[in-house]
C-alpha positions in Angstrom: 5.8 -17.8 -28.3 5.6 -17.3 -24.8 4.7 -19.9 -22.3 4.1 -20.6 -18.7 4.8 -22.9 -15.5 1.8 -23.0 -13.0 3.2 -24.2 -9.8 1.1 -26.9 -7.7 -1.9 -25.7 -5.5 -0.7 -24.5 -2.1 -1.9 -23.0 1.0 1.7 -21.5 1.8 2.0 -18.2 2.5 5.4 -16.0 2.0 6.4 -12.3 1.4 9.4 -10.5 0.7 9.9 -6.7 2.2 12.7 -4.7 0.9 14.5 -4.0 4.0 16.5 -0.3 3.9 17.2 0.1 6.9 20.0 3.2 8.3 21.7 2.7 11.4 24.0 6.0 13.8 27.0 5.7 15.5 30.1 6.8 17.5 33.6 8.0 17.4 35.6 11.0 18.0 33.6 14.3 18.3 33.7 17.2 15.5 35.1 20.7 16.1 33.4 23.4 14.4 35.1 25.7 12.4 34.8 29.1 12.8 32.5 29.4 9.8 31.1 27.3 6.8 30.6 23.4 7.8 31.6 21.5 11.0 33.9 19.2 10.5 32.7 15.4 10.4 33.3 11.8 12.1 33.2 9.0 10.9 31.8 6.4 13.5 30.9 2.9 13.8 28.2 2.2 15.9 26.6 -0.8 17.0 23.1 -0.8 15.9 19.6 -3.5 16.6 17.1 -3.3 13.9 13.7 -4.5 14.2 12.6 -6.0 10.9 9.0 -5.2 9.6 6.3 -8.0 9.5 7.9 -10.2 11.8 10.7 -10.8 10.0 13.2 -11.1 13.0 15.8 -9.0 13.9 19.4 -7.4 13.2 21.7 -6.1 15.0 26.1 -5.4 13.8 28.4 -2.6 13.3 27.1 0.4 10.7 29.5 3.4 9.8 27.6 6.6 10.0 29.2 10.4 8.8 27.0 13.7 9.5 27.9 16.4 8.3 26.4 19.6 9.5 26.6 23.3 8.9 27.0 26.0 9.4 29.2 25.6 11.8 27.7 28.5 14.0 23.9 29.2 14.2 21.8 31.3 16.0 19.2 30.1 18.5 16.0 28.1 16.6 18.2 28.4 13.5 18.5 25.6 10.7 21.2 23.7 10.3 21.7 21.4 7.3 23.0 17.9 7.7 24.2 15.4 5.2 24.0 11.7 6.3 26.3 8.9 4.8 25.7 5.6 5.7 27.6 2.4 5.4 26.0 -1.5 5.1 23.5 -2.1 7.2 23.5 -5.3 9.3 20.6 -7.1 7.7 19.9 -8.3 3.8 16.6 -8.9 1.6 15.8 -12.5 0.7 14.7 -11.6 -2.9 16.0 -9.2 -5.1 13.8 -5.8 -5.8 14.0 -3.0 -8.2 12.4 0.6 -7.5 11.6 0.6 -4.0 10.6 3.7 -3.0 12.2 4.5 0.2 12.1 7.4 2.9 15.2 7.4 5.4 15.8 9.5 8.4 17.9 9.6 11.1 17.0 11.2 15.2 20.3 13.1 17.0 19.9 13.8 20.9 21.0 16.7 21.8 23.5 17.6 25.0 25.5 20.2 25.9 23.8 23.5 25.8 20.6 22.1 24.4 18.7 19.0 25.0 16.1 17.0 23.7 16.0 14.9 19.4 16.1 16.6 16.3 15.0 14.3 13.5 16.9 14.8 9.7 14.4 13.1 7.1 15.8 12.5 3.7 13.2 13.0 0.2 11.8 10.4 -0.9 14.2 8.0 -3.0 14.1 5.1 -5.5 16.1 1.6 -4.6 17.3 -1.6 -6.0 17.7 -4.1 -3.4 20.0 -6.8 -4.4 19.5 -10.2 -2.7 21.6 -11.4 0.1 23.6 -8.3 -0.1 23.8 -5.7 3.1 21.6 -3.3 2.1 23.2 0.5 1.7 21.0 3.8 1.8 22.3 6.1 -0.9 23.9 9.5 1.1 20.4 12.1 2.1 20.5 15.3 2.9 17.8 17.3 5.0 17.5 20.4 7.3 16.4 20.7 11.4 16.0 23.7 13.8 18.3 24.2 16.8 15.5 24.5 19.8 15.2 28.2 20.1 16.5 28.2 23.8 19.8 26.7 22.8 23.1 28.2 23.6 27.0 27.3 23.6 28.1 24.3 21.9 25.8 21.8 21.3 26.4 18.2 21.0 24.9 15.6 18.4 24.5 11.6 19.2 23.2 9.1 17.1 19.9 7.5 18.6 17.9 5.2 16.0 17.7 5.7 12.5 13.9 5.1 10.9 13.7 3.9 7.4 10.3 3.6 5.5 9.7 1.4 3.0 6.7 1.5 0.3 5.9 -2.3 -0.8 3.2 -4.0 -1.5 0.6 -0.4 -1.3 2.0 -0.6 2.0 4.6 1.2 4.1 7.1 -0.7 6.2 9.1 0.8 8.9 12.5 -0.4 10.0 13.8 1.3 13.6 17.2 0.6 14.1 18.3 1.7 17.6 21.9 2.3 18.1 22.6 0.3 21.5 26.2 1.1 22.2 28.6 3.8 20.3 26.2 7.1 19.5 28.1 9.5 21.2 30.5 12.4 19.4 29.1 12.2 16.3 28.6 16.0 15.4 28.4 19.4 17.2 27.8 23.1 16.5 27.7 26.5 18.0 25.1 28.4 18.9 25.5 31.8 19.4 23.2 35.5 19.1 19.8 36.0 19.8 17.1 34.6 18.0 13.3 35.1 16.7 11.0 34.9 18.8 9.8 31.5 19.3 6.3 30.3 17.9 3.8 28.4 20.3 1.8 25.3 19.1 -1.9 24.1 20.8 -3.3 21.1 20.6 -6.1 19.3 22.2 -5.6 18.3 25.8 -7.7 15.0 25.8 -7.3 12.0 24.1 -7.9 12.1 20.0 -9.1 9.2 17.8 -7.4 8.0 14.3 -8.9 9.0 11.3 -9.6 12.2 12.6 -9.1 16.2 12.4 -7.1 17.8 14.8 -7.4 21.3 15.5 -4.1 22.8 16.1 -4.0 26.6 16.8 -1.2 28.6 18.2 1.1 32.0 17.5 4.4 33.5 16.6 4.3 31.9 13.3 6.4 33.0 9.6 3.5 34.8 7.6 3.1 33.2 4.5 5.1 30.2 5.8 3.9 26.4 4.8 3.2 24.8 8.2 4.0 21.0 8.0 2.6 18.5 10.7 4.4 15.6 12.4 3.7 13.2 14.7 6.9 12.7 16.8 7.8 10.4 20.0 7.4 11.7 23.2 10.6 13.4 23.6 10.6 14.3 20.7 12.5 11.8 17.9 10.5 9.9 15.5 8.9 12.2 14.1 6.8 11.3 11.2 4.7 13.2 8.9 3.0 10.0 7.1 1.1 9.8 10.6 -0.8 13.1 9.5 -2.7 11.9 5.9 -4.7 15.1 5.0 -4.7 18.9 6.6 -5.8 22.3 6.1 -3.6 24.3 8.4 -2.4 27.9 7.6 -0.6 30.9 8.6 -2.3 34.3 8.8 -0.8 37.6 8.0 -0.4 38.5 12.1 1.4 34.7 12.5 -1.5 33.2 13.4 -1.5 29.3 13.1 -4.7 28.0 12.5 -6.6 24.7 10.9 -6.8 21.1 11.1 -4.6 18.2 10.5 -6.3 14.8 10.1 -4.3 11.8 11.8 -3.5 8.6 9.8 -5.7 5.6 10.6 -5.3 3.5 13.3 -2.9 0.9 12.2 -0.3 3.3 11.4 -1.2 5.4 14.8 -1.3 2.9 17.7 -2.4 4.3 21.3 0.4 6.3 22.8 1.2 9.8 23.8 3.2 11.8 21.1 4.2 15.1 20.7 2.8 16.9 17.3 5.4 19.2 15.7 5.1 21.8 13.2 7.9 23.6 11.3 7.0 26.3 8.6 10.0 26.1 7.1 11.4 28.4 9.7 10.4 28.0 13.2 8.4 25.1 15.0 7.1 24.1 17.4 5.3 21.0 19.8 2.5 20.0 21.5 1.5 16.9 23.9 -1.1 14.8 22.0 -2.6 11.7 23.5 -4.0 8.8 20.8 -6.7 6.4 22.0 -8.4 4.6 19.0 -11.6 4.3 22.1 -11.7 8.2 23.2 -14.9 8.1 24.0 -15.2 5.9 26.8 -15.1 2.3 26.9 -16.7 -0.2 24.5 -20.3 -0.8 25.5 -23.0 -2.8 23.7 -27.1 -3.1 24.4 -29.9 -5.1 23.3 -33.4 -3.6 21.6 -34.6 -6.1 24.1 -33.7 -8.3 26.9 -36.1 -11.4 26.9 -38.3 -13.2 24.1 -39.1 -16.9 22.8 -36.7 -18.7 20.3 -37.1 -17.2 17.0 -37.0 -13.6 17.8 -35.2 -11.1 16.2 -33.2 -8.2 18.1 -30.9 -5.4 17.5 -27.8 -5.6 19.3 -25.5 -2.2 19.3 -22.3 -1.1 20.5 -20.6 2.0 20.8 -16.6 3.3 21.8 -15.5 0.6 18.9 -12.4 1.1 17.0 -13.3 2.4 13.6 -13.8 0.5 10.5 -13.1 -3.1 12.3 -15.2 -6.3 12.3 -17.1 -7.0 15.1 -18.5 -10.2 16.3 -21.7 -11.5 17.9 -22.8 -14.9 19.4 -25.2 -16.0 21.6 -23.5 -18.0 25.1 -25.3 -20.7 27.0 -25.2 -21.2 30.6 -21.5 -22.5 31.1 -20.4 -19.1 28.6 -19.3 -21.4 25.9 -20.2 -19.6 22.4 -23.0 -21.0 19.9 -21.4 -21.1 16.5 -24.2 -21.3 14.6 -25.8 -17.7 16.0 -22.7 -15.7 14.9 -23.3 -12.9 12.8 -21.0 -9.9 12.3 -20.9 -6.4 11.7 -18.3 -3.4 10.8 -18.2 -0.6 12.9 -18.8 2.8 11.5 -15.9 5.8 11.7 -17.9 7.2 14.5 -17.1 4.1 16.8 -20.6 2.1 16.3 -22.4 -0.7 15.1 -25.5 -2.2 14.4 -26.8 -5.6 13.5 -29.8 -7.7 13.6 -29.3 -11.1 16.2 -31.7 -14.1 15.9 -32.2 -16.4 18.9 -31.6 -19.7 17.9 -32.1 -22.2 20.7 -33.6 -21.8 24.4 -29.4 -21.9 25.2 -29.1 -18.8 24.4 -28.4 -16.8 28.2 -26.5 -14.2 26.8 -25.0 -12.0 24.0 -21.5 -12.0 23.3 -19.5 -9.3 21.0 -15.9 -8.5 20.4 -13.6 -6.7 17.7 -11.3 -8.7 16.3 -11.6 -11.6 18.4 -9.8 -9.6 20.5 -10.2 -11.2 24.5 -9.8 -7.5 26.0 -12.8 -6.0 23.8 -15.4 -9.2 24.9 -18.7 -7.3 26.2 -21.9 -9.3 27.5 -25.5 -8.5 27.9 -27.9 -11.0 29.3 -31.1 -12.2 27.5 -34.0 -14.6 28.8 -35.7 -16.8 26.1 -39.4 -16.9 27.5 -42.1 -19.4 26.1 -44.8 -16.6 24.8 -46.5 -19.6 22.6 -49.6 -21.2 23.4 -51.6 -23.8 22.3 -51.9 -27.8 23.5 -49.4 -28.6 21.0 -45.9 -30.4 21.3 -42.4 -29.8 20.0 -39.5 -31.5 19.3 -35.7 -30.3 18.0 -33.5 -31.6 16.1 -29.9 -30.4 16.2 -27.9 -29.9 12.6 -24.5 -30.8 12.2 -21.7 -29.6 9.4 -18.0 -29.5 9.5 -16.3 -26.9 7.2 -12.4 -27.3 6.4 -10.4 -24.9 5.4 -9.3 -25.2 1.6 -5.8 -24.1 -0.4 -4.4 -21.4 -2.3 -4.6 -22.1 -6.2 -4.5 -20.8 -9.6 -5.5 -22.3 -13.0 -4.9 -20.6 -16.6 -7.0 -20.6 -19.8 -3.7 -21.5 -21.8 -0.5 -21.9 -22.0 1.0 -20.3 -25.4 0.4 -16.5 -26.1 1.5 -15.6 -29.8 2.6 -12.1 -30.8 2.7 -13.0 -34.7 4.8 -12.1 -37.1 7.6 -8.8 -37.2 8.6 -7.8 -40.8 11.7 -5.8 -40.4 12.5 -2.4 -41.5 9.0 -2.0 -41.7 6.5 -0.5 -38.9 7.9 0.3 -35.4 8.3 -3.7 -34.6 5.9 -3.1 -31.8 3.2 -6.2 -31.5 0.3 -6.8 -28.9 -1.5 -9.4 -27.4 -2.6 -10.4 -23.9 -1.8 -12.9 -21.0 -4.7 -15.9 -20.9 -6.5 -15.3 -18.4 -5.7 -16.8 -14.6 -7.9 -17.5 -12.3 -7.1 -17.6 -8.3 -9.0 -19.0 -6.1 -8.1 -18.6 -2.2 -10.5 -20.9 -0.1 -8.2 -20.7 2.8 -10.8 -18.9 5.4 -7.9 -17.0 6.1 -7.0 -13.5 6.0 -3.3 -14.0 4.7 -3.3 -12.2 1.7 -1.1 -13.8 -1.3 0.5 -12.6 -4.2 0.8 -13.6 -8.3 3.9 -12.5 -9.9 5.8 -13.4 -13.4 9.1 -13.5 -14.5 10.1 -13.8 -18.1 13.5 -15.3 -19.5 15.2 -14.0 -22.8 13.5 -14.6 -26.1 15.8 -17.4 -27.9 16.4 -19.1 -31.2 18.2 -21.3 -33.5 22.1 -20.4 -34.2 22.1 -18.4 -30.3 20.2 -15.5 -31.7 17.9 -13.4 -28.8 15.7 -11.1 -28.2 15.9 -9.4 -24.2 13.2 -10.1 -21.9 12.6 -6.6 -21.4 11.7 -5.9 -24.5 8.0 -7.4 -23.4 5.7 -4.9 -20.9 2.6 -5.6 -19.4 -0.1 -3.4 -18.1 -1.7 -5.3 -15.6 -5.6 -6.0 -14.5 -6.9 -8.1 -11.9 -10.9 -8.2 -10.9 -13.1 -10.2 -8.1 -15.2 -12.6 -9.1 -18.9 -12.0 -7.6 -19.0 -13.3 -4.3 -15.9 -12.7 -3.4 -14.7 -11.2 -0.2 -11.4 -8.2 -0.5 -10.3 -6.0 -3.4 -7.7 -7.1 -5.3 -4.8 -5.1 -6.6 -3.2 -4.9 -9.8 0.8 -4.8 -10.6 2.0 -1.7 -12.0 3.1 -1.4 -16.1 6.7 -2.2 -16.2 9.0 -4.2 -18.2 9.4 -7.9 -17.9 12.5 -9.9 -16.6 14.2 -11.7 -14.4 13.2 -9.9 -11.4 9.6 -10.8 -10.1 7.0 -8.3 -11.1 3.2 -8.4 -9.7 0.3 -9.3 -11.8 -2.4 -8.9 -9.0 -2.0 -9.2 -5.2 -4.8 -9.3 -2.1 -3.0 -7.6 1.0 -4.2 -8.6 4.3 -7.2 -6.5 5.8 -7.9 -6.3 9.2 -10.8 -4.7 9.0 -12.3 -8.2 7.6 -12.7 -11.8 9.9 -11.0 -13.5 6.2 -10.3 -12.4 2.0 -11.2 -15.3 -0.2 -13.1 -16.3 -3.6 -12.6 -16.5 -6.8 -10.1 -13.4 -8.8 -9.4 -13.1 -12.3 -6.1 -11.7 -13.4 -4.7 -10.8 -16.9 -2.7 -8.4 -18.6 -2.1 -6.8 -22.0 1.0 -7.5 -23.4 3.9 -5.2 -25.6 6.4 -6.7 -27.4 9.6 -4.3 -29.1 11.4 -6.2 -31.7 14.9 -4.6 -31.9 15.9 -3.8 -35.7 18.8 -5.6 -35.3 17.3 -8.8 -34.1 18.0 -11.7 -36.7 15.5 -13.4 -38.6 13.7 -16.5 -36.7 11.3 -18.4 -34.4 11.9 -17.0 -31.2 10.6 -18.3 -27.9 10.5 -17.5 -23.8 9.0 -18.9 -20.8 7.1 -16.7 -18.4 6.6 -18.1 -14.6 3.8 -17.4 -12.7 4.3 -17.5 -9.1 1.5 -17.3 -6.6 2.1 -17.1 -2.8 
């Protein structure tokens, strides 16, 4: 028997990130060898992280070894680097198992080059104890030289970037080392090398969520060309900022295609530099972001002046993509009239359109903004004209309604969820069932987002016989009710334990004024009896937690 604690309606909101973050440092400089690796330093840096979701901020010692080879290279060669990094100055407030995680680390360059080289690390899997300072397993990963290096070249530590994947979302942790980066590496470029490839890119500003034709020459035939978007200078560079591409190398070296940039809440405004490396050469390009390319935001009526009770179109143009957008009708003294809102999304292209009905003889002026955002308010005056006629009179009346905002709560269909009986020695000892159904219901007005997770202590019975918690796996489903407002998202399959694992979650959108309704959540439930297990009634508790 399995049964459940439901905690008391709430309209808290919490969330737990795993936190990897990978900090460089300083110490005494290496001395390459005349061949094979360079030799490496150990340093100890001070490093400031900035903690994702406004989580605060970090900052302490880290110990940081590179290791980088070969020694000598030739100009625009590849060098190889393995990173080691100690503890890092900041902790996770829950414990978290399989985290995937992405580390990388930028090196400025002196000496006889200049400029960042980035050294990303694969993708890896993490636990993240709790309270514990958190350590990135030891990466590996290759850079190029720039192709007009020459001499010895110098390596300092200058911010470590670690991404982390939570939630369907991912988190980035910079960690800029603030005092000690110096010395950590070098190596010795020496020969002549390839001739160096060229990389175009549009001069003017780009949007998001769009293609950008890159072009350019010089290129490794049959090479894999790979886009990031890097800082300008060069370090940063990123290439989850690019989500989809077509670009390609042609048999004369040719680059040519389209890589499509990663919406705008992962690309703010900015100037950047796109890189591309095909393995063997790269090269960048000057790319300016501006999620409003086009111009600036502008918004008109169908038309200007009518009685109260018509109906107009009001449009708008230069919008960010994909983002709410709100309209009001203002009085005189500019104050907004509630009861006119209405609101619209704007399409990819920057647009929107939605109908407007004037409500009162107040009504001066039309009011709309993205995101409630004071720099994106645009106004176009209107004229409510008597066009009636008739000796009749009129009269108003003006009605009133307050509307609260509600809490964040959950109730279940039950409370007890029997797997029946297990006969031993015969069958596999697997048995089904399912969770009872849990309704949440989020009347917040908010667009928070919360989370419903479970953990699931070891089966017990008489005479201290038990059966593990993980032994139980769920497969997790979670729907909207009708009328609902946001998608919700379902946990992945995994085993059951102490460790909090997701049943169904609602991450924040800002492409929406609020998420709320009604959302059903269940989940079908595995249970593996060990052969060994002795004979009895065996019982657990699962907690639900919803934040």
């Amino acid at each position: 028997m399995i049964r459940r604690r439901r905690p008391g309606a709430t309209g808290l909101l919490a969330a737990c990130f795993a936190l990897t973050l990978g900090c460089a440092g300083a110490s005494a400089q290496a001395v390459p060898l005349a061949d094979g690796p360079a030799a490496a330093a150990t340093i100890t840096p001070t490093v400031h992280c900035v903690l994702p979701a406004g989580q605060g901020e970090a900052t302490g010692p880290q110990d940081m070894t590179v290791e980088l080879s070969p020694a000598v290279v030739a100009p625009g060669g590849k060098v190889h680097a393995k990173v080691t990094l100690g503890p890092s100055p900041a902790t996770s407030g829950l414990p978290l198992n399989d985290v995937p995680t992405i580390p990388s680390i930028d090196l400025a360059l002196s000496g006889g080059a200049g400029g960042t080289v980035t050294v990303r690390g694969p993708e890896i899997t993490m636990d993240i104890p709790a309270g514990v300072p958190i350590e990135i397993p030891p990466y590996e990963g290759d850079f190029l030289v720039p192709a007009n290096a020459s001499g010895e070249v110098s390596f300092a530590a200058a911010r470590t970037l670690t991404q982390t994947k939570v939630l369907g979302s991912v988190f980035a942790t910079p960690c800029d080392v603030v005092d000690g980066g110096a010395g950590l590496a070098s190596v010795t470029v020496e020969g002549t090398g390839s001739t160096p490839a060229t990389l175009t890119a549009p001069t003017g500003p780009v949007r998001p969520s769009t293609a950008v034709e890159l072009g350019g020459s010089g290129w490794t035939p049959g090479g894999t060309p790979v886009p990031s978007l890097c800082a300008a200078g060069g370090g940063g560079c990123d290439p989850l900022k690019f989500k989809a591409g077509d670009l390609g190398i042609g048999d004369d070296g040719t680059l040519h295609g389209t890589a499509t940039l990663a919406e705008s809440g992962a690309v703010p405004d900015g100037t950047y530099e796109v890189k591309v490396n095909d393995g063997t050469k790269e090269a960048t390009a000057p790319l300016t972001v501006k999620a409003v390319a086009a111009g600036e935001r502008e918004i008109s009526l169908s038309r200007s002046r009518g009685p109260v009770g018509s109906v107009i179109t009001v449009s708008g143009r230069n919008y960010n993509p994909d983002r709410w957008i709100n309209v009001i009708g203002l009085d005189a003294s500019g104050t907004g009239l509630d009861d006119s809102a209405v609101y619209a999304k704007s399409a990819p292209d920057g647009t929107f359109s939605v109908e407007f009905t004037v409500i009162s003889d107040a009504v001066v002026a039309v009011q709309a903004d993205e995101g409630n955002d004071p720099a994106t308010v645009r106004t176009a005056p209107f004229t409510v004209s008597d066009d009636g006629g008739g000796d009749g009179s009129g009269a108003d009346q003006k009605l009133n309604t307050t509307v609260r905002a509600g809490t964040l709560s959950m109730v279940q269909d039950g409370d007890t969820v029997d797997f029946g009986t297990t006969v031993l020695g015969t069958g596999s000892g697997v048995q089904r069932s399912r969770l009872n159904r849990v309704e949440v219901e989020d009347a917040r007005g908010v667009d928070s987002g919360w989370s419903l997770t479970a953990t699931l202590t070891a089966f017990t019975a008489g005479g201290g016989s038990s059966v593990p918690a993980g032994a139980v796996r769920w497969t997790p489903r979670c729907t909207a009710q009708q009328g609902s407002v946001g998608v919700p998202v379902a946990g992945s399959p995994t085993a059951l334990g102490s460790t909090a694992a997701s049943l169904c979650r609602m991450d924040p959108d800002g492409s929406r004024p609020f998420t709320g309704g009604r959302f059903d959540a269940d989940a079908d439930l595995t249970l593996t009896v060990p052969p060994t297990t002795r004979p009895g009634d065996y019982s657990a508790t699962l907690t639900l937690t919803l934040l």
